[in-house]
C-alpha positions, 0 to 999 in steps of 0.5 A: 781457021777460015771457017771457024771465023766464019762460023763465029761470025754467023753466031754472032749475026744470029744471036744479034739478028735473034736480041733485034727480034726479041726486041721487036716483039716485046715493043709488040706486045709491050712485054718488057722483061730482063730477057728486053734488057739482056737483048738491048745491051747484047745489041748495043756491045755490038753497035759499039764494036762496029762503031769503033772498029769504023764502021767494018766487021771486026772478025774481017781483019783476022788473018785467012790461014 
């Protein structure tokens, strides 16, 4: 159980880290696309969750075993 919680954890980090990216980039060469849109609501679900769940990941309350 362990690893599957980590291995969700690390795709939702990669996908976040990958949308921040993307973000980055279209402000770069100001290229805003339905992919820009996709990438900032994708990023703003997961600033609420973390906001809401007070500032900690989620997945850390799931039980180890």
């Amino acid at each position: 159980m362990l690893t599957l919680i980590k291995a969700l954890h690390t795709l939702v980090f990669v996908v976040t880290f990958g949308a921040i990216l993307f973000l980055l980039y279209s402000g770069i060469v100001n290229a805003i696309t339905r992919w820009t849109t996709i990438a900032f609501i994708l990023i703003s679900v997961e600033v609420i969750i973390y906001i809401s769940n007070g500032f900690k990941c989620p997945l850390i309350s799931l039980p180890p075993g």
